[in-house]
BAGUDREN-325259 format. One record per atom (N, C-alpha, C, CB): residue number from 1; x, y, z. Coordinates in nm, 3 decimals. Atoms other than C-alpha are relative to their C-alpha. Glycine has a CB too. Layout:
<rs>
<r resi="NUM" px="X" py="Y" pz="Z"/>
...
</rs>
This chain:
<rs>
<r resi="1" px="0.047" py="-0.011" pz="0.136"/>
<r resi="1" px="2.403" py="0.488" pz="-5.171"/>
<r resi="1" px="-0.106" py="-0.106" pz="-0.030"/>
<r resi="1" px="0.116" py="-0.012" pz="-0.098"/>
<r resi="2" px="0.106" py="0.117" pz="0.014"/>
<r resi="2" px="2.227" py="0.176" pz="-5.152"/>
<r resi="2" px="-0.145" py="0.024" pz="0.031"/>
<r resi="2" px="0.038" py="-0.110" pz="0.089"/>
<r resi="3" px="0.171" py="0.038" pz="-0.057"/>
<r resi="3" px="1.900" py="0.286" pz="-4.961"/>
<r resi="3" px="-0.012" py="0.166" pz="-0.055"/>
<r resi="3" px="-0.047" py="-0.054" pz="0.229"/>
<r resi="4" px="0.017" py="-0.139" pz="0.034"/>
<r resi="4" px="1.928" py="0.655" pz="-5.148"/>
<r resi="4" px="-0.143" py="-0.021" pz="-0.029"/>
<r resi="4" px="0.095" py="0.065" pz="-0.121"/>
<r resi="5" px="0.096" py="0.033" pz="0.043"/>
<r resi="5" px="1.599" py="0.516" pz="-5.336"/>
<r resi="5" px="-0.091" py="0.066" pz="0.107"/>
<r resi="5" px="-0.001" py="-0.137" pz="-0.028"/>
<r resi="6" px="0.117" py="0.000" pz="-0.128"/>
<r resi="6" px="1.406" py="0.538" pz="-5.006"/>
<r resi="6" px="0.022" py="0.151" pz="0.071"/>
<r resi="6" px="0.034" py="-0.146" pz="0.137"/>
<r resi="7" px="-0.039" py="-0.121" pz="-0.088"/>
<r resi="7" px="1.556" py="0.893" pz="-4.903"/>
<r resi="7" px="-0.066" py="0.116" pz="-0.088"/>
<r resi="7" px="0.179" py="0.019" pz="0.024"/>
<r resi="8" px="0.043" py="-0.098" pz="0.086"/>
<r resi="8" px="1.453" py="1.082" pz="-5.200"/>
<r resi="8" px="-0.087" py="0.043" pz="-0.001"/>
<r resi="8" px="0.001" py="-0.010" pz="-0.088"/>
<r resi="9" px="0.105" py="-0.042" pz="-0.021"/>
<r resi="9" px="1.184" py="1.299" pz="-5.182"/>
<r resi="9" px="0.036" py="0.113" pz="-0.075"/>
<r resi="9" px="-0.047" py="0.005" pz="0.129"/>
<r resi="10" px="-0.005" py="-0.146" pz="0.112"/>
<r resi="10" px="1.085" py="1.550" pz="-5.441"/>
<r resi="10" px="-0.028" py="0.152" pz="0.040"/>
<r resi="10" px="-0.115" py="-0.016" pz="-0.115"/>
<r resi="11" px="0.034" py="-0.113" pz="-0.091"/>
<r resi="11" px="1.049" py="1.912" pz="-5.324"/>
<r resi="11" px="-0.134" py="0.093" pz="-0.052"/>
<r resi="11" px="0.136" py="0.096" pz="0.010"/>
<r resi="12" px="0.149" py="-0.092" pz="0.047"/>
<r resi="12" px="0.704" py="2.064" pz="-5.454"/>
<r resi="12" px="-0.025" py="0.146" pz="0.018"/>
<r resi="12" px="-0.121" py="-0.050" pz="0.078"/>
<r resi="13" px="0.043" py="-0.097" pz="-0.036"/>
<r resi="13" px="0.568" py="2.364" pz="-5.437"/>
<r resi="13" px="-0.164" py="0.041" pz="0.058"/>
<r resi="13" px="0.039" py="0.052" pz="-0.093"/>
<r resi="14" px="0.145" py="-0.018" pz="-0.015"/>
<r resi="14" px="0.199" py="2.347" pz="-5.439"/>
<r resi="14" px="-0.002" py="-0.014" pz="0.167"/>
<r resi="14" px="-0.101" py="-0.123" pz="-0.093"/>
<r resi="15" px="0.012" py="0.024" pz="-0.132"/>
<r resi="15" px="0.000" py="2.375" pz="-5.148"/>
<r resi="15" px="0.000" py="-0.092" pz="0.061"/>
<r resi="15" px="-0.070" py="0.032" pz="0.036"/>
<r resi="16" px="0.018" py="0.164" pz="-0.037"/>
<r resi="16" px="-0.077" py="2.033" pz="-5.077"/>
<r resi="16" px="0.121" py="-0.038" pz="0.038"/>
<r resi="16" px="-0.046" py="-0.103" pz="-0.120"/>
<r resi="17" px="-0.190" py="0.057" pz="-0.030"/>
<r resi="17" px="0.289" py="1.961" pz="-5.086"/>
<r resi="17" px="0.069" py="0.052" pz="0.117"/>
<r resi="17" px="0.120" py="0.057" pz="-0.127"/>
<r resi="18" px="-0.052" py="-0.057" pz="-0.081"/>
<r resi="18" px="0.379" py="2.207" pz="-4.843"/>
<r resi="18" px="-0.058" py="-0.003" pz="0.159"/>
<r resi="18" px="0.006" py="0.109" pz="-0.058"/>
<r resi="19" px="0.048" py="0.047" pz="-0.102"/>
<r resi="19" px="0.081" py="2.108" pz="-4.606"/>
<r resi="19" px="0.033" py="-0.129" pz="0.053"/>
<r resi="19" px="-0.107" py="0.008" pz="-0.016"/>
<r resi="20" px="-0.069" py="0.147" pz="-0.047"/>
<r resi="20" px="0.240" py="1.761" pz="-4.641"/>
<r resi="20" px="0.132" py="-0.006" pz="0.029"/>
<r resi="20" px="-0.010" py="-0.105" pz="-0.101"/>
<r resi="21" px="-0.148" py="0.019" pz="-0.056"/>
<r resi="21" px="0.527" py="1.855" pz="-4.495"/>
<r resi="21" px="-0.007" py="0.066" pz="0.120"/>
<r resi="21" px="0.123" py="0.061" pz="-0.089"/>
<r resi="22" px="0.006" py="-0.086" pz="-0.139"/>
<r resi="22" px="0.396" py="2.027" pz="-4.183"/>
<r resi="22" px="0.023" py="-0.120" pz="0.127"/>
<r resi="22" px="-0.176" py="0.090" pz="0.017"/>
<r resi="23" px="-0.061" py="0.061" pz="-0.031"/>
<r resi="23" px="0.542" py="1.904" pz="-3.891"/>
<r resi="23" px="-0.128" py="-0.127" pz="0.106"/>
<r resi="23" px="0.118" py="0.094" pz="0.050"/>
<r resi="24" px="0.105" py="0.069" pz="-0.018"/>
<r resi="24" px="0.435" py="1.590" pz="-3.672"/>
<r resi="24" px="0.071" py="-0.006" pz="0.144"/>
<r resi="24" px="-0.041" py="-0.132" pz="-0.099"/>
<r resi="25" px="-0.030" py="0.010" pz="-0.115"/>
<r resi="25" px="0.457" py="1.574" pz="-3.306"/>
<r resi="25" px="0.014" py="-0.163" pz="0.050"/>
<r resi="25" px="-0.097" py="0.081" pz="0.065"/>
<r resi="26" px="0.000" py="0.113" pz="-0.036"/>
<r resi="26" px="0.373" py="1.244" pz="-3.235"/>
<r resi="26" px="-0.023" py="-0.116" pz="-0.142"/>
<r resi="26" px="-0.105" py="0.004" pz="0.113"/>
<r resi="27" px="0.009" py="0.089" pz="0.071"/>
<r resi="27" px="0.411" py="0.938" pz="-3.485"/>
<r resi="27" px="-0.106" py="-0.073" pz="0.044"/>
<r resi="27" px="0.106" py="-0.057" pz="-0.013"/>
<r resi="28" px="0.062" py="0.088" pz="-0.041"/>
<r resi="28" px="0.160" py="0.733" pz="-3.338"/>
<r resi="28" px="-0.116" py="0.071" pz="-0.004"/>
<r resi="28" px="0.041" py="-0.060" pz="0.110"/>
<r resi="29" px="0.078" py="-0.115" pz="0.029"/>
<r resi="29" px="-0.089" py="0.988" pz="-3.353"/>
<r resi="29" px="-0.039" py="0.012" pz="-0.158"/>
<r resi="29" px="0.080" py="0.125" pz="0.049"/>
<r resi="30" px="0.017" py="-0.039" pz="0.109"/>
<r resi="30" px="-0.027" py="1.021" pz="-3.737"/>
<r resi="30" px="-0.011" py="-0.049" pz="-0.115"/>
<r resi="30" px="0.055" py="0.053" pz="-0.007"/>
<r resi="31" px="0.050" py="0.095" pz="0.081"/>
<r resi="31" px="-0.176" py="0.742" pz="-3.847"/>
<r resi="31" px="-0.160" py="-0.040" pz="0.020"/>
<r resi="31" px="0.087" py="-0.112" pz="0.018"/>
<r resi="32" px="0.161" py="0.081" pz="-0.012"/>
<r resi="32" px="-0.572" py="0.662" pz="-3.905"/>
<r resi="32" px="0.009" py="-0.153" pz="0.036"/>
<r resi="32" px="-0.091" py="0.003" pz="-0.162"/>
<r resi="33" px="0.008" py="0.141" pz="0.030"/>
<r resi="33" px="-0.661" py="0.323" pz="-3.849"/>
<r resi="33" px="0.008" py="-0.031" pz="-0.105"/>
<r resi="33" px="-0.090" py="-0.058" pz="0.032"/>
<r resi="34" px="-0.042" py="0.066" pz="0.123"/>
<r resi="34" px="-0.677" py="0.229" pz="-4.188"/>
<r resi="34" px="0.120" py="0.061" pz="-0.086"/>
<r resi="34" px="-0.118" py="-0.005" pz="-0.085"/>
<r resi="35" px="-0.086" py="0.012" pz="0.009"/>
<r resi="35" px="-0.375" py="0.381" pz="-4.254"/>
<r resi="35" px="0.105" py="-0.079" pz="0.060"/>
<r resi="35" px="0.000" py="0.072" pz="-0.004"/>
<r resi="36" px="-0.097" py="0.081" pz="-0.086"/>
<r resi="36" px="-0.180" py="0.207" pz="-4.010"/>
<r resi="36" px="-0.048" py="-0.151" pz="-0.019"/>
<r resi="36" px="-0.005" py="0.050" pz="0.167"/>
<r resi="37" px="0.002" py="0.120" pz="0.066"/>
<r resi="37" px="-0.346" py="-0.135" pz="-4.096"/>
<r resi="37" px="0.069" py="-0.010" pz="-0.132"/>
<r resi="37" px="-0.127" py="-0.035" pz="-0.015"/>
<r resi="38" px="-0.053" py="-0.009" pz="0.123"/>
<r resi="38" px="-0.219" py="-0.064" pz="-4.447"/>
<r resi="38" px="0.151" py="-0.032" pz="0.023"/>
<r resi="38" px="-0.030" py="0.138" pz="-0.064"/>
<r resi="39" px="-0.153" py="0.046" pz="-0.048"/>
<r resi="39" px="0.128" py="-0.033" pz="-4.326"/>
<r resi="39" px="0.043" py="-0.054" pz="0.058"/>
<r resi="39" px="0.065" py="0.043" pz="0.032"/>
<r resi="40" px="-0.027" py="0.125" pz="-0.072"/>
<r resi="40" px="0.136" py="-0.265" pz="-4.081"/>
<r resi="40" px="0.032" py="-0.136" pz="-0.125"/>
<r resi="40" px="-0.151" py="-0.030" pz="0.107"/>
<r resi="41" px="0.040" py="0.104" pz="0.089"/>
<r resi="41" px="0.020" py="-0.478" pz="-4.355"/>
<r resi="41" px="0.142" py="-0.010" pz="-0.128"/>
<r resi="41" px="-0.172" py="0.050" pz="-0.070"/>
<r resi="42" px="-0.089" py="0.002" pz="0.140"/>
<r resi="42" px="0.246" py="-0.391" pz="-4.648"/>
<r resi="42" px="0.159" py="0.040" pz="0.028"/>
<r resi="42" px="-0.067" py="0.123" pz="-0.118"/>
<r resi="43" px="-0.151" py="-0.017" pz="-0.018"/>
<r resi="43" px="0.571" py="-0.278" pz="-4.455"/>
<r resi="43" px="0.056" py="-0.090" pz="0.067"/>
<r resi="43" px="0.041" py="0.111" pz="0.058"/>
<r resi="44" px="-0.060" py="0.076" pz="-0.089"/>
<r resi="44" px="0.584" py="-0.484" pz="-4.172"/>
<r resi="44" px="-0.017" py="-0.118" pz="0.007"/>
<r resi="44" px="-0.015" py="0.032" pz="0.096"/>
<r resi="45" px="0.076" py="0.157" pz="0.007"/>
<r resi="45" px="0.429" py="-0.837" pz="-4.283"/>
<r resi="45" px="-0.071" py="-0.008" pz="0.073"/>
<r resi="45" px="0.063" py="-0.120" pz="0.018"/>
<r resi="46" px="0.113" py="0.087" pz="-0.086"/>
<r resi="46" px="0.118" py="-0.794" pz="-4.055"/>
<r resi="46" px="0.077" py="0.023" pz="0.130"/>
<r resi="46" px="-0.028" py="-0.187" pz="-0.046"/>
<r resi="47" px="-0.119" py="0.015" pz="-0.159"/>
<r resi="47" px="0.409" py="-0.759" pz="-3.755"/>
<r resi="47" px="-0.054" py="0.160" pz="0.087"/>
<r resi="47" px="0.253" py="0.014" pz="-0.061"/>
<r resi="48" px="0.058" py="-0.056" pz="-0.051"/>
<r resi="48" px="0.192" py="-0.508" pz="-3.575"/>
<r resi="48" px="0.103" py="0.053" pz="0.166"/>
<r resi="48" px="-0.128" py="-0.084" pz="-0.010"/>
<r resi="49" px="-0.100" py="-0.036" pz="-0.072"/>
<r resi="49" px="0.410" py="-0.522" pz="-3.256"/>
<r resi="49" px="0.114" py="0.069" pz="-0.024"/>
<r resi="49" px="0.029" py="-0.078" pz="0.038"/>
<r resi="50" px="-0.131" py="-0.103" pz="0.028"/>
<r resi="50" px="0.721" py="-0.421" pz="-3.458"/>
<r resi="50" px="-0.046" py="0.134" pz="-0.037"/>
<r resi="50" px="0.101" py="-0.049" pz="-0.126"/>
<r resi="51" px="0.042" py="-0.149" pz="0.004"/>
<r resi="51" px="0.537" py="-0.110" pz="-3.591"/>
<r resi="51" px="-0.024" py="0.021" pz="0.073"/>
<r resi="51" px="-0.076" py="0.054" pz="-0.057"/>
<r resi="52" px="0.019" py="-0.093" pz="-0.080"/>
<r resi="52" px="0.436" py="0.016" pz="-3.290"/>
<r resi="52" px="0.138" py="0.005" pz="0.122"/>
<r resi="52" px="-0.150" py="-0.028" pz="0.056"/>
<r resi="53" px="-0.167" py="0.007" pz="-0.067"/>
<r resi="53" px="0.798" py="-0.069" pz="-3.121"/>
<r resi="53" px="0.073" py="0.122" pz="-0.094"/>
<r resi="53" px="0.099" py="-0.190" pz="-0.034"/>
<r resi="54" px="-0.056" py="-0.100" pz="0.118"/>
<r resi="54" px="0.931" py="0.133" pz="-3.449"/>
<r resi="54" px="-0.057" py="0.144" pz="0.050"/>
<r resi="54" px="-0.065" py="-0.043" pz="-0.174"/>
<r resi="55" px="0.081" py="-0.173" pz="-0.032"/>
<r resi="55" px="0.707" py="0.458" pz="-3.406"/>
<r resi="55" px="0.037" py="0.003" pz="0.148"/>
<r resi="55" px="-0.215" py="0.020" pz="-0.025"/>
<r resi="56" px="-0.072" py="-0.054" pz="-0.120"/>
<r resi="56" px="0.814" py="0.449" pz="-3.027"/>
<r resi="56" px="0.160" py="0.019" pz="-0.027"/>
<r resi="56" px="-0.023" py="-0.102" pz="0.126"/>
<r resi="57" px="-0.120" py="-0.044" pz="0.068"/>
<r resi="57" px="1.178" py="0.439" pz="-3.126"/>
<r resi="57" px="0.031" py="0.122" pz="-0.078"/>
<r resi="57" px="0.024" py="-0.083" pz="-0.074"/>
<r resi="58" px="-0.013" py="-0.097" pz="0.061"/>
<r resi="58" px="1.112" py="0.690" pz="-3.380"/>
<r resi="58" px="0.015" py="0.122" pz="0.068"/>
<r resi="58" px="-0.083" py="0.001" pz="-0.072"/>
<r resi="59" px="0.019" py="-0.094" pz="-0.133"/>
<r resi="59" px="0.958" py="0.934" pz="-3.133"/>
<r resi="59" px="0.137" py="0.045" pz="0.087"/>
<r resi="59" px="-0.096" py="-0.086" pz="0.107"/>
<r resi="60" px="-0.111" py="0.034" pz="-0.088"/>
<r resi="60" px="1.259" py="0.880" pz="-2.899"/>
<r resi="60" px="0.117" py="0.074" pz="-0.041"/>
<r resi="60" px="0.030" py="-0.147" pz="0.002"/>
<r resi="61" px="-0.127" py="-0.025" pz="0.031"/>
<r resi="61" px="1.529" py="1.000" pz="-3.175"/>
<r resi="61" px="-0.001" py="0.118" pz="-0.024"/>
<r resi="61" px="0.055" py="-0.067" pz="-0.092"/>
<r resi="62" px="-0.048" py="-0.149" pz="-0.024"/>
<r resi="62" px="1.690" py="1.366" pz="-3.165"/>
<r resi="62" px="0.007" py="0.044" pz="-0.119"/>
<r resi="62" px="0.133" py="0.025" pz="0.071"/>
<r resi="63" px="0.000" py="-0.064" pz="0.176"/>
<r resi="63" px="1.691" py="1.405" pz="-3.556"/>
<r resi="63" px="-0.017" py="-0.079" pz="-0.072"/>
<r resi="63" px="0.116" py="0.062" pz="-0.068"/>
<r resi="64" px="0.092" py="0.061" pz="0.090"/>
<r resi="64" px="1.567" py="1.292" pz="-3.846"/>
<r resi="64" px="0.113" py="-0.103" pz="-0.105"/>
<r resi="64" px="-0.097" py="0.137" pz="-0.091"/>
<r resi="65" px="-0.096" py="0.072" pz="0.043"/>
<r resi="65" px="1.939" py="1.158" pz="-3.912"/>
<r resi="65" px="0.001" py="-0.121" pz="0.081"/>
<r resi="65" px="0.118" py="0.070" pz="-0.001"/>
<r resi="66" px="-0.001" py="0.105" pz="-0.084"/>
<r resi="66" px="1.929" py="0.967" pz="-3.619"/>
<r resi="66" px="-0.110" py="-0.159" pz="-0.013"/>
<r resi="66" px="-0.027" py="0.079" pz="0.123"/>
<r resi="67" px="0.123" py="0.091" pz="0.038"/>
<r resi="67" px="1.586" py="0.824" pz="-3.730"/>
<r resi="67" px="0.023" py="-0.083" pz="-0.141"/>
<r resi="67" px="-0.137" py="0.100" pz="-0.017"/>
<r resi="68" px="-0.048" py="0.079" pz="0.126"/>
<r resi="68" px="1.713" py="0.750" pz="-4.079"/>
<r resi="68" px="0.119" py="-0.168" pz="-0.005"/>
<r resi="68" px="0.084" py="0.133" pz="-0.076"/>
<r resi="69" px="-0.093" py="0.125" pz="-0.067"/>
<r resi="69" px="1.990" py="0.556" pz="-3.937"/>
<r resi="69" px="-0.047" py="-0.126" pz="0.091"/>
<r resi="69" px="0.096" py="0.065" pz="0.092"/>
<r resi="70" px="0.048" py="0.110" pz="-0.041"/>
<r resi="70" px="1.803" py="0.323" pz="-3.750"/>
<r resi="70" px="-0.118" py="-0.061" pz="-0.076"/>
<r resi="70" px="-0.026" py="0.021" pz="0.123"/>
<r resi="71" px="0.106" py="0.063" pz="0.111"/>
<r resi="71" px="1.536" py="0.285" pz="-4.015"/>
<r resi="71" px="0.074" py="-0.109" pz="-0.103"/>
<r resi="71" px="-0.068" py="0.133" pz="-0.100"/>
<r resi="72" px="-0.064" py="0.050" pz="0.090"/>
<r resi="72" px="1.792" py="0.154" pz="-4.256"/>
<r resi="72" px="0.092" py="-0.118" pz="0.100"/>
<r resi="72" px="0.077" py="0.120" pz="-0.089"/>
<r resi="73" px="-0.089" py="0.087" pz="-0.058"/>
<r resi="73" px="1.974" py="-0.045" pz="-3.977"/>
<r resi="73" px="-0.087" py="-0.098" pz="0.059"/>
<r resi="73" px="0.095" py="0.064" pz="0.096"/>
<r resi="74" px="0.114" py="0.131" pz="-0.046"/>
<r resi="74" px="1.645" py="-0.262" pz="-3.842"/>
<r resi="74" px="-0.075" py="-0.035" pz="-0.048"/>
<r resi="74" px="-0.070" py="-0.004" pz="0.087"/>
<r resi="75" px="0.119" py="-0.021" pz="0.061"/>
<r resi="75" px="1.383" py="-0.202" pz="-4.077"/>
<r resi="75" px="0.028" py="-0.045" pz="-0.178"/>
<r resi="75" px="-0.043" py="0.169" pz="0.032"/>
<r resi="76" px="0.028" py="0.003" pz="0.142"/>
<r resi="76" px="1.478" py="-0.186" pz="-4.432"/>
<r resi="76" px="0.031" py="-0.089" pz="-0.079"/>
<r resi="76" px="0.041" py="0.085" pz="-0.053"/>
<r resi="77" px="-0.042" py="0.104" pz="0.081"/>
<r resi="77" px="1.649" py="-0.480" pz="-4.551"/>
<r resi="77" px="-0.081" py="-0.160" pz="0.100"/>
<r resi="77" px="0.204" py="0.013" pz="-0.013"/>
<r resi="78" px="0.041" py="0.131" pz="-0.064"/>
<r resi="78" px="1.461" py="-0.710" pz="-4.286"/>
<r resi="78" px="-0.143" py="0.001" pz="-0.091"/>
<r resi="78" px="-0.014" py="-0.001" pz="0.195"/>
<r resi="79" px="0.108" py="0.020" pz="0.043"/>
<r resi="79" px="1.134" py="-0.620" pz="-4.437"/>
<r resi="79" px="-0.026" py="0.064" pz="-0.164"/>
<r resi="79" px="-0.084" py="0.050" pz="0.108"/>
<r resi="80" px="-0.046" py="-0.048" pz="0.119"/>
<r resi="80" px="1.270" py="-0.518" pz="-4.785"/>
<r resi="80" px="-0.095" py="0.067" pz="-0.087"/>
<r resi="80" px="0.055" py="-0.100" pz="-0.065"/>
<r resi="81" px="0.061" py="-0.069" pz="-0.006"/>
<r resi="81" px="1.189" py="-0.196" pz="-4.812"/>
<r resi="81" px="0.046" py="0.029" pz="-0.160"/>
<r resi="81" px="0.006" py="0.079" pz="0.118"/>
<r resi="82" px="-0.113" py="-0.018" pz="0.091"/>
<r resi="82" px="1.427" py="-0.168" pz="-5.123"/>
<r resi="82" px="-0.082" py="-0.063" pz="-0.150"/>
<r resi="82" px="0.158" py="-0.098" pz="0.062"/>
<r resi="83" px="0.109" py="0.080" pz="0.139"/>
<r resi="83" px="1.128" py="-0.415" pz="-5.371"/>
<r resi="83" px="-0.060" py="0.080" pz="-0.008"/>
<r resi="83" px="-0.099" py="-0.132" pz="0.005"/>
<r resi="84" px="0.098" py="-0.099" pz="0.123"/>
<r resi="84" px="0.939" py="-0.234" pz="-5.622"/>
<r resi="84" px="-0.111" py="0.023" pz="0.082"/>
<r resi="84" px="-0.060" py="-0.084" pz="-0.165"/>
<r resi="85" px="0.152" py="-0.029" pz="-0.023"/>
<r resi="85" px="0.602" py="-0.329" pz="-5.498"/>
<r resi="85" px="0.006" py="0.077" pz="0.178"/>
<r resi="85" px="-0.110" py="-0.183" pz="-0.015"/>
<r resi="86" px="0.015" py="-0.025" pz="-0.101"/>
<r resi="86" px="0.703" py="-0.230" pz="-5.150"/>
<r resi="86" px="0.039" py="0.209" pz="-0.002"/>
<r resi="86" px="0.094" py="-0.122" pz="0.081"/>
<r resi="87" px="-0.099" py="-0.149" pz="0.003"/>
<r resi="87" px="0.952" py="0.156" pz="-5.229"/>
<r resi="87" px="-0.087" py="0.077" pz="0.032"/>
<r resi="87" px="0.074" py="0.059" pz="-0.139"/>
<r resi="88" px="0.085" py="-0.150" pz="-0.018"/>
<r resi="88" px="0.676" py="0.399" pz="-5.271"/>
<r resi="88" px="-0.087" py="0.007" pz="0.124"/>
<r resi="88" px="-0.109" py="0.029" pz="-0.129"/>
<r resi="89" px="0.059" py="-0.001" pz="-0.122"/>
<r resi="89" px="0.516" py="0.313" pz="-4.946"/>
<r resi="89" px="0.091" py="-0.012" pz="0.099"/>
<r resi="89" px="-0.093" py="-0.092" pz="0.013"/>
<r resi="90" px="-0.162" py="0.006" pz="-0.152"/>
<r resi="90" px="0.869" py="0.295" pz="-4.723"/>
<r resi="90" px="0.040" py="0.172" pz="-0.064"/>
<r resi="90" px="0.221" py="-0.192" pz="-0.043"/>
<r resi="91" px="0.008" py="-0.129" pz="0.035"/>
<r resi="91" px="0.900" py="0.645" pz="-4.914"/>
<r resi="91" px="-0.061" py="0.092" pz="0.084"/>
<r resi="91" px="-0.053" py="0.007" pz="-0.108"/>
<r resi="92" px="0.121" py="-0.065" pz="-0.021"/>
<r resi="92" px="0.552" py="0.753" pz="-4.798"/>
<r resi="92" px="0.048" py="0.003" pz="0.183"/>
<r resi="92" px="-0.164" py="-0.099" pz="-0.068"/>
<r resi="93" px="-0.054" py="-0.019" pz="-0.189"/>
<r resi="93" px="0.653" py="0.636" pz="-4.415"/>
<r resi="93" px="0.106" py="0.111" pz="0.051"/>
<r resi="93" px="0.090" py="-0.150" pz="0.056"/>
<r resi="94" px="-0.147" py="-0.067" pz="-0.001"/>
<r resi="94" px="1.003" py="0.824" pz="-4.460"/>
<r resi="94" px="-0.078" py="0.103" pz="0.010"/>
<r resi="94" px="0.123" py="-0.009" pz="-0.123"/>
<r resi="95" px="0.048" py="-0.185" pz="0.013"/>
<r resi="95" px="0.821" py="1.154" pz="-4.541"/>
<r resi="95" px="-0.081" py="0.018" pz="0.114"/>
<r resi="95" px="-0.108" py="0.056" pz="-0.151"/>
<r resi="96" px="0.063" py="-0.027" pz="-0.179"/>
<r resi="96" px="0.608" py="1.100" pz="-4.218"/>
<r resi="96" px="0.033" py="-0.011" pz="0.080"/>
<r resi="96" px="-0.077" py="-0.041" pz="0.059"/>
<r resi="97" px="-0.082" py="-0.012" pz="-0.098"/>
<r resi="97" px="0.890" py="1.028" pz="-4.031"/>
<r resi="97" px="0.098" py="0.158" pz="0.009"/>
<r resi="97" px="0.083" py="-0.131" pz="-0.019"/>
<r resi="98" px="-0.050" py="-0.115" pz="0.031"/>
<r resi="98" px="1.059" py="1.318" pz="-4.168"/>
<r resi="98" px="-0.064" py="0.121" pz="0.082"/>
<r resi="98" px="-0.014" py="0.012" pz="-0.140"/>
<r resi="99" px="0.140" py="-0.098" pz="-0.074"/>
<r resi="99" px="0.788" py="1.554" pz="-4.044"/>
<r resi="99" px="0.005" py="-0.034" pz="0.118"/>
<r resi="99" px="-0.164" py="-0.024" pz="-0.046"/>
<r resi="100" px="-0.021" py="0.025" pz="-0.142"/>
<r resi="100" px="0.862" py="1.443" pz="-3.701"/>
<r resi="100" px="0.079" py="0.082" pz="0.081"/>
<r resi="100" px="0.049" py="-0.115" pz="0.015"/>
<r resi="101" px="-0.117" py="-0.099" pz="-0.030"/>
<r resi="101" px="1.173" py="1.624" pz="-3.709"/>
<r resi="101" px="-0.005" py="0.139" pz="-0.042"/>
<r resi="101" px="0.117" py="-0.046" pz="-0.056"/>
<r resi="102" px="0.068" py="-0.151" pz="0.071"/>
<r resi="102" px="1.067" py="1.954" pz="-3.893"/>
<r resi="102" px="-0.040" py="0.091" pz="0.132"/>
<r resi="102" px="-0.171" py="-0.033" pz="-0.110"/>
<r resi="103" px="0.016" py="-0.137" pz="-0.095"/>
<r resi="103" px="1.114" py="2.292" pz="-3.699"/>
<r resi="103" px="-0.111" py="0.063" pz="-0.046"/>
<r resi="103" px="0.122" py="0.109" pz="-0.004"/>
<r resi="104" px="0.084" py="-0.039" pz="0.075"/>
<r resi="104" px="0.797" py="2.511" pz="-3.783"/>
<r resi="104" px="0.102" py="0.139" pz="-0.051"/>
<r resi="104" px="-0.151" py="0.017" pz="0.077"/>
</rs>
């Protein structure tokens, strides 16, 4: 119940919404550079090694439960994903991790 905040995701309809939920083969792949500086920057303190340790891990897990569970068990309270200014961007990651796991 504690990290529900970070799980929630609203279900849309529009198109946009539904293209942002198409699936993602590779995490590492599904980041621009200046996206991934961004989040390096604002999730991981700059810790560049742990994000790209994370997105291999991710990759690695068999469902998107499995992935949740280790997000919340290494990730979310070390780099407290759970503060205001940080939620809507550990959100934004969640939904692109999500999409990892997505059948078409």
């Amino acid at each position: 119940l504690k990290y529900s905040p970070l799980f929630e995701q609203g279900q849309g309809n529009e198109l946009s919404d539904r293209l942002s939920r198409t699936p993602i083969q590779d995490l590492q792949r599904a980041f621009g550079i200046n996206d991934k500086l961004l989040v390096i920057n604002e999730l991981f303190d700059g810790n560049s090694d742990f994000f790209n340790e994370t997105l291999d891990v991710l990759n690695r897990k068999y469902s998107f439960e499995e992935a949740k569970s280790h997000i919340i068990r290494h990730i979310v309270d070390k780099y407290q994903w759970l503060d205001d200014q940080r939620l809507e961007g550990a959100r934004q990651f969640i939904k692109l991790v999500e999409r990892r796991y997505q059948r078409i």
